[in-house]
C-alpha positions, 0 to 999 in steps of 0.5 A: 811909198811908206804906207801910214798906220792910220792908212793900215788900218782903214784898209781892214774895213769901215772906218768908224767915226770914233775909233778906239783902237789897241795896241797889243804884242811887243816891240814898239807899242808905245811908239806906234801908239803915238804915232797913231795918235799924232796921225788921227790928230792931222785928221783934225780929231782929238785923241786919248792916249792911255793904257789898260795896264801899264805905260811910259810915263809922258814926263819922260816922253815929252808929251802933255800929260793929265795923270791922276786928274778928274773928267773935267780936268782931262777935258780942260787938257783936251781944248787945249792939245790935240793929243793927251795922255790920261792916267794914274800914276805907276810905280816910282813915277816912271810908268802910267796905269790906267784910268779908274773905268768911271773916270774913262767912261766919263771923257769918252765923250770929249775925244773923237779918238782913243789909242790904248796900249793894252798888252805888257811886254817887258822890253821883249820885242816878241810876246805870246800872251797868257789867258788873262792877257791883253786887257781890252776895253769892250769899245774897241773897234781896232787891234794892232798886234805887234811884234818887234822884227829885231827878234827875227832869226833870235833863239825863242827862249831869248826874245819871247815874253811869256815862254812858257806860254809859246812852249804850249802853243808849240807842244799843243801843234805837235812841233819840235825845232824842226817844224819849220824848214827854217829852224834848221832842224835842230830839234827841242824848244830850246833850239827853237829860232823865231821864224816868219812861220813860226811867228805867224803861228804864235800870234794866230794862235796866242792872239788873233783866234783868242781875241776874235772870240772875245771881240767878234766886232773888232778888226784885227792887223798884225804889224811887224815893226821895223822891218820892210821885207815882203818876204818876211811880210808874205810868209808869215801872212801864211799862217795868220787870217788877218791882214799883215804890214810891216813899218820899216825902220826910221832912217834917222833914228840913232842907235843907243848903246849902253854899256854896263861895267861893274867895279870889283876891285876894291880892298875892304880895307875898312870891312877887315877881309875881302867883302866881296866874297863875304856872303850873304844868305848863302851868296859871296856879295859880289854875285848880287849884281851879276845877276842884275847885270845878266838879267839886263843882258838879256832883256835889254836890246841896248846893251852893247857891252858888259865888263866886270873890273877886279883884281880877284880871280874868282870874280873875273873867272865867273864874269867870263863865264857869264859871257862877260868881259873880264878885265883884270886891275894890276893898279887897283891900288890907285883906287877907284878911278883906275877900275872905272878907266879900264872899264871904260877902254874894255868897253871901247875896245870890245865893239871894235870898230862900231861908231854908230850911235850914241854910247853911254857908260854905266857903273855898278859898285859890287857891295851892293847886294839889295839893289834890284834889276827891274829898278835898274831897268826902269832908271834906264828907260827913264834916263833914255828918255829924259835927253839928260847926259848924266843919270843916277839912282836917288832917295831923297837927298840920297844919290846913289848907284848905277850911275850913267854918262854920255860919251861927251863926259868920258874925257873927264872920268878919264882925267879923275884920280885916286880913289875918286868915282864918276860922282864929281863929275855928276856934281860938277853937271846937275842941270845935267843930271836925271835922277830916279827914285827908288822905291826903297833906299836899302837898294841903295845901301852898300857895305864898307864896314862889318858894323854896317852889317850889323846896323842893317841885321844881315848875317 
């Protein structure tokens, strides 16, 4: 019988009548958070979700949200939902911060529940906090530490968040590689592959010793997400001095691919040489997004594939060095669209045979230098979450790239020709279409002209 959270953390000892639990760690808080709240609601209370640092927003999750709202306008939300999200408005919209302290201490009184995400993870599914981290409120009755099972078996140094705070843990105990049977005895923290002992060691020493000093009163699980193995369960409860679960995967959820493909065939025509390779501060244009292509690769676990599209050797040379597809365009003379159709089938072809899922395509244009991965980053996780079909980055007015689609818009992108881009599909669709703000809009700006480098004082 699959066991509740709620039924996981009554089992650590008196239930309070008003519980205030955190949720630290990685892999799945936000969605534990309101599964938790959902649970405590079927009891009848009503539930307070928030955060100590930073969440999704519940625009982009579909939840009732009071963002920026005062005590009595978060109690008036109260009597009418049984669970409420409160907080303050984040970067560009897409992210929550907390309540100022006044204003949580002010409608406490109107909730017989809170559940408060306290820990950033950046997307890691494993995490060892820092000194300052997590950040608990002094109310807290329960803390949920979790780790995300997709990192099990995973190179440390791939999957961990805040390496180099595991890298004291580990040199603190005296380990290398080798310290534990499953490593395979490779030695060095760089061939350091997560483990159940390995984990359970980190999050003894990086959180529970930690925060059983800091809140002596407050019980404390570990819950590892996704996953049903007792095995896994067993061993790691070895090494930790708290009560360990697991919550398996959800059976019905459908696997999100992305698939990131960077167009970089162009002429220049316009700019008088090839502006790819032209630098800037030091670097050939086309390294900028590379690097944000490399940087999503590895904090992303949706990232199915990544393709760079060129016709110059230099940039398929180094794609391939990044452990990227190169596809070469001996038709980039058609324009645009025929970069973006061989994109497409590279993608298809370099999963094979894997039709799990839902696929969706990204495009990334390589005259865009100022464009930043964590913007990226956060358009995704927005786009993911709006249930829209069609996404791009935009300043007011102004759309700009990546842009993403559906697989359902692929037969059209494959039927555009010339020097025609995904843009008229996304303008044929704009019920369709999630757009995300940037917070500058030079992230959107490209370069078709050696004037617009002057316009924007680049040398």
């Amino acid at each position: 019988m699959k066991r509740s959270l709620l039924d996981m953390l009554k089992r650590m000892g008196k239930w309070p009548e008003k519980p205030v639990i955190s949720l630290v760690g990685a892999g799945g808080k936000t969605t534990c958070a309101y599964l938790l709240a959902e649970e405590l609601a079927g009891e009848g209370k009503k539930v307070l979700v928030t955060t100590t640092t930073h969440m999704e927003h519940p625009a982009f999750l579909g939840r009732n949200g009071a963002i920026d709202k005062s005590p009595e306008e978060i109690k008036a939300a109260a009597e009418k939902s049984p669970v409420v999200t409160a907080g303050t408005s984040g970067p560009g919209g897409m992210k929550m911060k907390a309540l100022p302290e006044a204003v949580f201490n002010a409608v406490l009184p109107f909730f017989d529940a809170v559940v408060i995400e306290a820990d950033g993870s950046r997307r890691h599914p494993f995490k060892v906090p820092s000194s300052y981290e997590p950040v608990i409120v002094k109310e807290t009755t329960h803390i949920m530490i979790l780790a995300g099972m997709p990192a099990m078996g995973r190179p440390l140094e791939e999957i961990c968040f805040r390496m180099e705070e595991a890298e004291k843990l580990v040199c603190e105990a005296g380990m290398n590689g080798a310290a534990f049977a499953e490593n395979g005895g490779k030695g060095g923290l760089s061939n350091m592959y997560l483990t159940p002992g390995l984990a359970g060691y980190l999050l003894e020493a990086g959180y529970v010793q930690p925060l059983k000093a800091k809140f002596p009163d407050a019980e404390q699980m570990i819950l590892l997400n996704q996953t049903d193995d007792g095995k896994v369960v067993a061993e790691m409860g070895e090494h930790t001095s708290v009560p360990v679960f697991c919550r398996p995967p959800d059976p019905a959820a459908v696997p999100l691919k992305i698939h990131l493909i960077l167009l970089a065939a162009g002429f220049s025509r316009r700019f008088g040489e090839n502006k790819l390779l032209y630098e800037l501060n030091g670097r050939p244009m086309y390294q900028y997004p590379l690097e944000i292509l490399r940087t999503l690769k590895e904090i992303r676990e949706d990232i199915a594939s990544v393709c760079v599209v060129s016709q110059y050797e230099t940039i398929l040379e180094e794609a391939a060095q990044n452990g990227f597809c190169p596809v070469e365009n001996k038709e980039s003379a058609l324009g645009i669209s025929s970069s973006l159709k061989f994109g497409i089938l590279e993608s298809r072809r370099a999963c094979g045979m894997d039709k799990k899922g839902e696929d969706f395509y990204c495009f990334f244009v390589a005259d865009q230098p100022h464009l930043r991965a964590d913007t990226v980053n956060r358009f995704l996780d927005g786009f993911l979450r709006s249930g829209k079909k069609i996404g791009c980055l935009a300043k007011g007015d102004t759309t700009g790239n990546p842009v993403i689609f559906h697989e359902t818009y692929i037969p059209e992108l494959m039927c555009l020709t010339g020097d025609t881009g995904g843009k008229r599909v996304l303008k044929r669709y704009p019920e369709d279409v999630f757009l995300c703000d940037v917070e500058e809009e030079l992230q959107l700006y490209d370069y078709d002209s050696r004037q617009s480098l002057d316009k924007r004082n680049i040398e």
